[in-house]
Residue, then its C-alpha position, 0 to 999 in steps of 0.5 A: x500500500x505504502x509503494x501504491x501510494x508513492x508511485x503515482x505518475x503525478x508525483x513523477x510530472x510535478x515539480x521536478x523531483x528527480x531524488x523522488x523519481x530515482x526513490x520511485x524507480x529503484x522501489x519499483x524495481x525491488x518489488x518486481x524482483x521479489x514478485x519473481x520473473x515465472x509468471x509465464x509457468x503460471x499463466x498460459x499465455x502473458x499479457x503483451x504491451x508495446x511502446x513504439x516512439x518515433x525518432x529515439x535514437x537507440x544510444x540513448x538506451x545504453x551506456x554511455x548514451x543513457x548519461x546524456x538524459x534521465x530516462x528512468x523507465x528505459x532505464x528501469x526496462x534496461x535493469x529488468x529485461x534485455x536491452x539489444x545494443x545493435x537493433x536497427x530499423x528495416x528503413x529510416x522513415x516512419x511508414x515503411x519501418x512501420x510497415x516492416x515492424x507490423x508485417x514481418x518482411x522486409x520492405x522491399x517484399x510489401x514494396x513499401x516504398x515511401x512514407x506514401x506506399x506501404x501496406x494495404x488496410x487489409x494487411x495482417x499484422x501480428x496483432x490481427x494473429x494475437x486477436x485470432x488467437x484469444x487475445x484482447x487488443x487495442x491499438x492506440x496512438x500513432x500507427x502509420x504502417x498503411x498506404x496513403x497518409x503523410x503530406x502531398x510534398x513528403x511523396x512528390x519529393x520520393x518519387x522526383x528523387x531522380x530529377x537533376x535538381x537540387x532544392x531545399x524541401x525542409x525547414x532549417x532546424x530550429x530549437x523552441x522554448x516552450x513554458x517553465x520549469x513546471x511546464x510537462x506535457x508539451x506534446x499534447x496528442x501523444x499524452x492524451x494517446x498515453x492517457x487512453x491507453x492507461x484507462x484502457x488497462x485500468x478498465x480491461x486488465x485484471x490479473x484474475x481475467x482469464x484471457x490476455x490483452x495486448x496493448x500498442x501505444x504509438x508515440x510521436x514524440x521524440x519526432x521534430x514538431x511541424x514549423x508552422x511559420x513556414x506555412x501549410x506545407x512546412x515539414x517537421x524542423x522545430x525541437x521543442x520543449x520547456x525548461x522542465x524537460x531541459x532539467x532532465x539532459x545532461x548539458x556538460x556532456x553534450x557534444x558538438x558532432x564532427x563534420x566532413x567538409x561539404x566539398x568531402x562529403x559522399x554525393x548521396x550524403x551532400x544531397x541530403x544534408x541540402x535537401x535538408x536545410x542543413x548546408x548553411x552555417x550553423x554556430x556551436x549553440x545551435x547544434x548544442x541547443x538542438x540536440x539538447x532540445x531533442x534529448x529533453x523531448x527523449x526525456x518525455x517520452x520516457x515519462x508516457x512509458x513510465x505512465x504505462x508501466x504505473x497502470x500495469x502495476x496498480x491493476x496487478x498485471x505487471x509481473x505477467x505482462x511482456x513490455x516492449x519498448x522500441x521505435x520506428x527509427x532515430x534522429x540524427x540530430x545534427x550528426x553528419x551535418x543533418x537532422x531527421x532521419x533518411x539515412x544509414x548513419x547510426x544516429x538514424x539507423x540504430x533505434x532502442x530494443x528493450x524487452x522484460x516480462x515473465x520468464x525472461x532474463x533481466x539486467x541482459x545486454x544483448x550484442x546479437x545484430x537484430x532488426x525491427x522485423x524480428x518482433x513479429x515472430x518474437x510476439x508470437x512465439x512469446x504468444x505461444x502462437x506459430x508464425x505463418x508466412x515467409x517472414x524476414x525476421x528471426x524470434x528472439x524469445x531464444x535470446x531472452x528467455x531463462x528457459x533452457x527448453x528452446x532448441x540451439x537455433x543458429x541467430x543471424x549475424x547481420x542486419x539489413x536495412x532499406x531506403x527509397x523516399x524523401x531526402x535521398x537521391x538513391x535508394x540505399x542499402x545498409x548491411x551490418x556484419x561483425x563491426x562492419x556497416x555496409x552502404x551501397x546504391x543502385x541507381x546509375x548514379x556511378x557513386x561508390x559504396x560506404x564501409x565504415x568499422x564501427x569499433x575503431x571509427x564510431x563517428x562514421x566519418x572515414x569510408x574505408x571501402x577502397x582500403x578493405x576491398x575483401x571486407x567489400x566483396x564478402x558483404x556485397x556477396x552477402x548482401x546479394x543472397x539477401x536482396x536482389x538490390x539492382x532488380x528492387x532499384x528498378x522497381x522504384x525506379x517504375x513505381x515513382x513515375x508511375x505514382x508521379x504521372x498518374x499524380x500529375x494527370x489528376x491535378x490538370x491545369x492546376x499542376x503547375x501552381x501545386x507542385x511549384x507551392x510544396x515545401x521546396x516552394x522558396x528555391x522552385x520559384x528561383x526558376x520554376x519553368x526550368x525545374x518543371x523542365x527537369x521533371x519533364x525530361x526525367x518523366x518522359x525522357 
């Protein structure tokens, strides 16, 4: 009753009392250990709920990310359950990384090609199987794994990637103070999504119910907020939060991040740092105060997490409840002179993985390379329930389980990830191996791969492609035995003047004043008419 009473999620938003926090969580930790961790023997099956942000970069779940910012419910996952220190995204963009996570497959498989084109309604996802199978479940919050959503400028801007113009489609980035030291729900929506989901466990989660739940929460949050003084059209550009969240980052630690010389940069990586916004100069305080401002909005987040993990303990369900924390990709953040996503980078690529429940090994850091495609055969297996399907993922129930009872299945050594919307000139193509990152093209482009060792150059900022020429042939091999890139290339290549022709024809007379008002709108009406020629000759040739 006494721990009831300390740990209310008002006590852990009000007035910035980490020293409560910090008493909060260690407690929370001591009961969950003395409730034990085989609950699953108990129970047939446990309750499963998921958390999925937008934008997290992964580092931040483990040393020595995690010093940056207090994230206490990370890091009480981290302290319970497995943390995966090499988890990546299928592709760096929401819908189809999405859409890779719900399915199963790798993007190339759905053709989810852009934040535009990705799965069908119809589609079945992991959880339509767990609903199949007897489970209670509910989807709240962010979703974004179906065809058809995001702005008209974020799918013109995929499918005129190969148009032979260069013209800024986003905001510069731009840091927002908001309210004061007692000002904590800034992102709005996503706190009223999180207050959804927790009355949803309070009125459906009882531990005497025979059948299990299954929750997702989707969260935007730490994703960049939209600039509304760029207008209508305007992208997401602006980290915002209030000096409360401010409190949380570690601001003696924060970095200014190494960049190449423009003139040095690989063209692909050129192409997205302007295409971005970010080519100008940029002061030391603006960097800080960027990332500092995206390392609070990390900070909230973790607070909407701490919010559900509070409503599983107080309805009883906690100790047989299976929590998943991840996100859909990162945010590079100012590293490699670029913000957003849409790239291959680590601060991009690399999202969290953390994993406790009932059965399940804590306090584990798992160095096995994984990626978002492997949740689906991991909830079901977790589930009890046989994936159907040529899925592209591998269950990692082996992995964390404190059960000797599952055969010695070979794990992969690798992950991959997949890249054809916005912001790239190329659809792009990462594989991870050993301490290997992997990067190539495939699209006429004549450019040369990237190999970075990530042991001994962290930063990504030294291509050793020519000095590893037998390191390049094995991860090409491999590479090709997993995905037939040029072939997938060409496919996008057909599908983005497809998409754009058919777009083109259903706007008629007004194509001209559309196209030449999207997010590019200041450098297009530089020279409108040559830049509707550009997309004429790569149109119709």
């Amino acid at each position: 009753m006494l721990f009831r009473q300390v740990f209310s999620f008002t006590s852990i938003t009000s007035g910035g009392h980490e020293a409560v926090m910090n008493i909060v969580v260690l407690g929370f930790i001591f009961l969950s250990q003395q409730c034990g961790q085989s609950i699953c023997q108990k129970a047939s099956k446990p309750n499963i709920v998921m958390v999925m942000s937008d934008a997290f970069d992964g580092r931040l779940s483990f040393d020595p990310g995690s010093k940056l910012v207090q994230l206490p419910y990370t890091n009480y996952l981290r302290q319970l359950g497995s943390t995966f220190l090499n988890a990546y995204t299928n592709s760096p963009i929401c819908c189809p990384s999405r859409a890779a996570m719900w399915s199963g497959q790798f993007v190339h498989l759905t053709q989810s090609w852009n934040n535009y084109k990705c799965l069908d309604g119809n589609a079945t996802t992991w959880m339509d199987l767990l609903k199949e199978n007897g489970y209670r479940t509910k989807m709240i919050g962010k979703l974004d794994y179906t065809s058809g959503a995001h702005s008209v400028s974020n799918r013109v801007e995929a499918w005129t990637r190969d148009v032979q113009f260069l013209l800024r489609q986003e905001g510069r980035p731009v840091s927002e103070l908001v309210g004061n030291k007692s000002t904590v729900k800034i992102m709005s929506k996503d706190w009223e999504n999180t207050d959804k989901a927790t009355q949803w466990i309070h009125q459906t989660a009882a531990p005497t119910t025979p059948e299990p739940f299954a929750l997702y929460l989707g969260l935007n949050l730490p994703h960049p907020y939209k600039t509304e003084s760029l207008g209508p059209t305007a992208g997401g550009s602006t980290f915002r939060t209030s000096p409360y969240w401010l409190t949380k980052v570690n601001s003696d630690l924060i970095s200014v991040p190494k960049w190449l010389p423009l003139a040095a940069m690989h063209p692909v990586d050129y192409y997205s740092t302007f295409t971005k916004n970010c080519s100008g100069v940029f002061t030391d305080d603006e960097v800080k105060s960027i990332r500092a401002f995206y390392y609070a909005m990390c900070a909230e987040a973790d607070a909407m997490l701490g919010q559900v993990i509070s409503a599983l303990r107080e309805t009883g369900v906690l100790n047989n409840t299976v929590v998943i924390f991840t996100a859909d990709h990162g945010e590079l953040a100012m590293e490699h002179r670029q913000f957003y996503k849409m790239s291959m980078f680590e601060g991009s690529s690399h999202v969290p993985l953390l994993i406790m429940g009932p059965g399940l090994i804590s306090g584990q850091q798992v160095n096995q390379l994984v990626s978002l495609v492997d949740l689906y055969p991991t909830v079901l297996e977790i589930a009890g329930i046989s994936a159907v399907g040529n899925l592209s993922g591998q269950s990692l129930l082996p992995l964390l389980s404190t059960s000797t009872a599952f055969p010695n299945q070979q794990q992969r050594a690798w992950a991959f990830s997949e890249y054809h919307g916005c912001n790239v000139n190329a659809s792009t193509y990462m594989l991870r191996s050993d301490q290997w990152k992997y990067i190539t093209y495939a699209d006429g482009l004549n450019v040369s791969p990237q190999l970075f060792d990530l042991t001994l150059d962290k930063d990504e900022l030294h291509n050793v492609v020519h000095k590893f020429p037998d390191v390049q042939a094995h991860l090409e091999k491999l590479l090709r035995s997993i995905v037939d890139y040029p072939k997938v290339s060409e496919a996008v290549h057909v599908y983005n003047k497809k998409a754009f022709g058919a777009w083109r024809l259903s706007l008629g007379r007004n194509y001209s004043q559309v196209i030449g008002n999207l997010r590019w709108h200041v450098d297009w009406q530089k020279d409108a008419l040559a830049n509707e020629k550009a997309i004429d000759k790569w149109l119709y040739g």
